[in-house]
N, C-alpha and C positions, 0 to 999 in steps of 0.2 A: 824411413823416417824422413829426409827432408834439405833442409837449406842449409843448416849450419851448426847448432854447436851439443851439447853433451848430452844427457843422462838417463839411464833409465836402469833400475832396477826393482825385481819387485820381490812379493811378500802376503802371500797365505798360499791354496793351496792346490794348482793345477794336479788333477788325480795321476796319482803314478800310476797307474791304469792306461790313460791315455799315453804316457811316452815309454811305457814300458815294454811291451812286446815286440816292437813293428819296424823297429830300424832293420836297415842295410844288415846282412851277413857281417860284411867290413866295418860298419859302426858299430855294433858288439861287441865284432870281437877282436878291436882292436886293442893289444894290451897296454896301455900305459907307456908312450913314450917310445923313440928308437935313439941307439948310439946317436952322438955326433956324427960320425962314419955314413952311417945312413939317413942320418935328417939330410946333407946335402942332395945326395940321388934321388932319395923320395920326395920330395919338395919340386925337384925339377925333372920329374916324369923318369921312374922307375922301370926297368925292361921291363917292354911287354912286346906283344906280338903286331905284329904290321898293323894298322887299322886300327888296333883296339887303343890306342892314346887320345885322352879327350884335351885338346890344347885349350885350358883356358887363362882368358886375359881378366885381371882385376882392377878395378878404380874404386877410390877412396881417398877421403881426407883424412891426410897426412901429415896439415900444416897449417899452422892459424889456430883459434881458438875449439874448435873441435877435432884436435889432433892424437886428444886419447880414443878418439872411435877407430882412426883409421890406423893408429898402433894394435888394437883390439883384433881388427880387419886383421893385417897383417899375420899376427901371429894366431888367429884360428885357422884362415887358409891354408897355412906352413903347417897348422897339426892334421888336419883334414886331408890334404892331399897326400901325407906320411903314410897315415895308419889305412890309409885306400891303398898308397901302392907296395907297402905292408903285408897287407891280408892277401884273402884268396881271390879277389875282387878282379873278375873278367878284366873289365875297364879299368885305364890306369890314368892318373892325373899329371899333366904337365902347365904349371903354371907359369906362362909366357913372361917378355921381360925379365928372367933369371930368376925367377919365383918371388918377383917381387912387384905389392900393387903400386899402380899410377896412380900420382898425387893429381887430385881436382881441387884441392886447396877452397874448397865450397865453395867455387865461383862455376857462373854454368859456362862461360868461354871457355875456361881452364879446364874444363870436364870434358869438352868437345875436343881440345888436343889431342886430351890424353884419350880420349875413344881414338883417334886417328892414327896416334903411335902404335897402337896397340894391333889394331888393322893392320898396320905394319907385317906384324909375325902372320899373320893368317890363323885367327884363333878359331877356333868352331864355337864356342859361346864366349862370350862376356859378361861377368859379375858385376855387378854394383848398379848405381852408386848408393848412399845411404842416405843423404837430402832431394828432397822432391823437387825442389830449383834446379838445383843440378841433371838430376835425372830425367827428368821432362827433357829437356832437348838430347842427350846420349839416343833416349827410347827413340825419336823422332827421326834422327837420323839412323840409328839401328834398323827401324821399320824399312827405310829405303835400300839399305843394304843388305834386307833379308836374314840377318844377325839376331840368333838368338842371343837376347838381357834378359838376367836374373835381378831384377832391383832385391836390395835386401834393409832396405829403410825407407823408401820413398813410396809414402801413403797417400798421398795425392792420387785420388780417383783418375784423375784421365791417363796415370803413367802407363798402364797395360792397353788402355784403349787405343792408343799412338797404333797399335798394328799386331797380329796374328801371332809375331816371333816373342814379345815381348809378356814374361813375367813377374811375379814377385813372391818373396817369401814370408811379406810380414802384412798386417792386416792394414786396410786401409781408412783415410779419415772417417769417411760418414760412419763404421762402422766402430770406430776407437769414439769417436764422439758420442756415437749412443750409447756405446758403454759406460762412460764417461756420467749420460745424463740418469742411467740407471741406475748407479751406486749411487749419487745424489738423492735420487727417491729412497733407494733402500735406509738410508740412512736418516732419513725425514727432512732432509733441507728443502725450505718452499719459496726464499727467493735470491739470486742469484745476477750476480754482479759476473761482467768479463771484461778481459782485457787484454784485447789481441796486437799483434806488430801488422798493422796494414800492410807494408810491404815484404812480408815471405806471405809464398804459397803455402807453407804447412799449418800457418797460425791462421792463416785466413780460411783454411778447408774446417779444421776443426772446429772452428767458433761459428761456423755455419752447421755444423754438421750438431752441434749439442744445440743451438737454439732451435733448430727442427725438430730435435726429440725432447724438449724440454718441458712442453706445451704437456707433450701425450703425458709424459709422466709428471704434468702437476705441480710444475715451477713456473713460478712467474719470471722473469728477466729485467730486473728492475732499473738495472743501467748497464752500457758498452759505454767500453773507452777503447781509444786507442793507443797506441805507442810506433815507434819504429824497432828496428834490430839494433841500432847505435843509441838507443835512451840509457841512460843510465838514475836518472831520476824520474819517481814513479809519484810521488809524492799527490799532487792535483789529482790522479785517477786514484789513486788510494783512499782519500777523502770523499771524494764521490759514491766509492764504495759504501764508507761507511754512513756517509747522509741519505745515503737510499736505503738504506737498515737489511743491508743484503744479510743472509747469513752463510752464503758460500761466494767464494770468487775461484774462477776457470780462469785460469793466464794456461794457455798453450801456445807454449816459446820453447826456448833453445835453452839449454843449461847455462850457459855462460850467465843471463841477467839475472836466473831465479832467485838465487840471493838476494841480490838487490828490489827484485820484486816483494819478495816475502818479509824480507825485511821493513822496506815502505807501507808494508800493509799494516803488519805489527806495529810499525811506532806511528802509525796513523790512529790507533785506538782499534784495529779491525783483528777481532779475534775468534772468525769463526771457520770454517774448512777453508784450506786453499790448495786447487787440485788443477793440474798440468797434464799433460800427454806424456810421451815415452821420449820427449825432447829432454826430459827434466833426467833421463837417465847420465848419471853422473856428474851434477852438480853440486860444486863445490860447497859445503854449508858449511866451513871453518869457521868461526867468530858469530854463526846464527844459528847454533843449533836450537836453543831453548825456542826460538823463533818459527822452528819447522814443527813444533805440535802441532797436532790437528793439519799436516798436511800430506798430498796424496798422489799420485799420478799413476796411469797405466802402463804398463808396457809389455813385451813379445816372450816374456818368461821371466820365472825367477829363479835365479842361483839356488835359493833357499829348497826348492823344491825336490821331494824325495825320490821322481822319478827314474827310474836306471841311467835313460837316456841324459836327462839332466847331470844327476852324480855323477857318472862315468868323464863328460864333460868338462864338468867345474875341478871336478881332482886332477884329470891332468893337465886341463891347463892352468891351474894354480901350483903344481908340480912343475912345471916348465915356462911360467912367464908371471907368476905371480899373481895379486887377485888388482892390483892397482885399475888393467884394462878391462879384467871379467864384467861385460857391460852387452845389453842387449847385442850390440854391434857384431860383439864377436861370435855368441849365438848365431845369428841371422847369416854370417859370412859362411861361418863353419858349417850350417844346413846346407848351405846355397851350392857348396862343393860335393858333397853327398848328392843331392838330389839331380845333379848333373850326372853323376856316375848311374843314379838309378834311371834316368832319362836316356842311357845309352842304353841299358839293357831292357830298357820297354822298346824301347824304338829298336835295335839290333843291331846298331852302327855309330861310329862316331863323330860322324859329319855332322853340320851343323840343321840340314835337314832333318835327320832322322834323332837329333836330342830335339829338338821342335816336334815331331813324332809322338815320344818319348813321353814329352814336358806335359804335354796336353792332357786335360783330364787327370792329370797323377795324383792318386793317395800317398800321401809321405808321412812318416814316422820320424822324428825327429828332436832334438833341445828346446823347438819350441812348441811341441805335442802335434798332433795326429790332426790332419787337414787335407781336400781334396783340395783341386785350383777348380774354380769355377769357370763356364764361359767367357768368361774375361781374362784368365789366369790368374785371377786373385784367390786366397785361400781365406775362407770364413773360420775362425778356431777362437781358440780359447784368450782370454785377457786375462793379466795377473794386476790387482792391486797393492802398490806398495805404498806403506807410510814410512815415518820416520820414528826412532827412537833414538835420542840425545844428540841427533842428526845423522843419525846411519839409516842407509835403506833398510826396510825390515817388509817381508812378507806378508799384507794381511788376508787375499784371499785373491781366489781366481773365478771370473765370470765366464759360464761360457756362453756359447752362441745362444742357446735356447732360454739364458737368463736365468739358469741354477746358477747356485755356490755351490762349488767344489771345496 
């Protein structure tokens, strides 16, 4: 996902078909939960045999206004690397720093530390991060240190292309944008207002990324505004909306302002779709609910979903950390350790070479459904739509690649 701050949840119907068969031996059949006793050992690399320990380091935001992602983070890695060293699973997990992730505080300096401390232990891969501001420079300098990165939010197209070591586990802008501008047609909206934060990379890729498919599917674009990340008043670009007789407006931004956006839009007189990226996971709509009808955003699965993989998922970590974090994030974290483990046993080692091996070309089955990584590492999959009802995320369908509803 990107720069900085919350939300995404979604709501209809990625087929349980797709995450149902194809996990890990270990994601199966892990059963719900270990003692106290053994969350500590399993968490920080459970005996296993010389060689077969995959050390990994994690980064996330910890702190600041996107700090339930990286609370999210935290406690999916800790159930993820459990129920790995748990099972009957070759490969065992040791998450470095005493199983605990490094705060980037969504700043990319601060992200560059924490990659260096981390470097520190001598990790064989490194996880994260979940903003593409941030991530963009970890991947950069990962590239030169030959360090396998798993990004697990950071959609920004050039994050994988930084160099050969480098992947990710959730889909990227061009490819959330055209989704973005295809539920827009499905749904008959033909002209279309945006309003993006000039300065993050995630709100800039996406508003590029849906005026390029806008055209093909038969939206006109009838005004861009801009904002920063620090606006808090949207009021001038709300009214612009509504005097260019838009009937959808795209804000892909960060959770933090969505309220405030949606809100300016509604008491602006504008009451037609308002639809965000997977940035909108987890925003606050206390005091706006009536104000989130008719609105929408993408993101990397939904809780709602009846798949094994999914359920299995959502029950125990709402069994063990409650549903407050249950947020794209912690999906994306929680694969991102699985598919490490399955990256040793493609590859047949644990070094940081041969999970790079491994990583290449993998078919994974996971929370967020069934995806190869492509030449680039990036995985083409499924998108879930979610609305609102009385201001709760609620499921309304999942698009996949080929542009059915599931």
């Amino acid at each position: 996902m990107k720069k900085r701050l919350f939300s995404l949840v979604l709501t209809a119907a990625m087929s349980a078909s797709l995450l149902a068969g194809c996990s890990s031996s270990a994601q199966q059949g892990a059963a719900g939960g270990s003692t106290s006793g053994e969350t500590t050992a399993a968490a920080n690399g459970a005996p296993a045999k010389e060689g077969k320990t995959i050390k990994v380091g994690v980064i996330g935001p910890l702190t600041g206004g996107s700090a339930i992602y990286g609370e999210g983070a935290q406690n999916a890695i800790t159930m993820a690397a459990e129920e790995i060293n748990l099972s009957d699973s070759e490969y065992k997990i040791e998450i470095v720093n005493g199983g605990k992730v490094v705060d980037d505080a969504s700043d990319a300096k601060q992200a560059i530390n924490a990659y260096n401390s981390l470097l520190k232990e001598s990790p064989d891969a490194v996880v994260g991060s979940f903003f593409s501001s941030v991530t963009l420079p970890i991947a950069e300098q990962a590239t030169k240190d030959n360090m396998l990165l798993l990004a697990t939010g950071a959609t920004n197209k050039d994050v994988t292309l930084k160099g050969p070591t480098i992947f990710r586990d959730c889909f990227i802008d061009p490819y959330q944008g055209k989704m973005a501008a295809q539920f827009a047609k499905e749904k008959g909206w033909k002209k279309a207002a945006i309003i993006y934060a000039k300065d993050d990379d995630y709100s800039n890729g996406l508003k590029d990324a849906f005026i390029e498919n806008a055209k093909e599917a038969g939206i006109e674009v009838v005004y861009t505004g801009e904002c920063t990340t620090k606006d808090t008043d949207f009021s001038s670009q709300t009214s612009q909306v509504v005097a260019k007789g838009a009937d959808f407006l795209f804000y892909p931004a960060f959770l933090d302002t969505v309220p405030l956006l949606v809100g300016a839009a509604r008491d602006a007189g504008f009451d037609g779709a308002i639809m965000g990226g997977d940035g909108w996971d987890g925003a606050d709509t206390k005091g706006f609910e009536d104000k989130f009808s008719n609105c929408y955003f993408t993101n990397h699965y939904s809780s709602e979903d009846t798949a094994p993989a999914v359920t299995n998922f959502v029950s125990k970590y709402t069994e063990k950390y409650g549903k407050e974090s249950l947020n794209a994030c912690a999906a994306l974290y929680y694969d991102a350790i699985y598919m490490l483990a399955e990256a040793a046993k493609n590859g047949g080692a644990s070094d940081t070479s041969s999970l790079v091996k491994g990583m290449t070309g993998m078919t994974f089955t996971g929370v967020g459904g069934t995806f190869t990584l492509d030449k680039n590492g990036d995985p083409e999959k499924s998108v879930a739509i979610n609305t609102f009802d009385n201001g709760k995320v609620k499921w309304l369908m999942t698009l996949s690649p080929e542009g059915t509803k599931n």
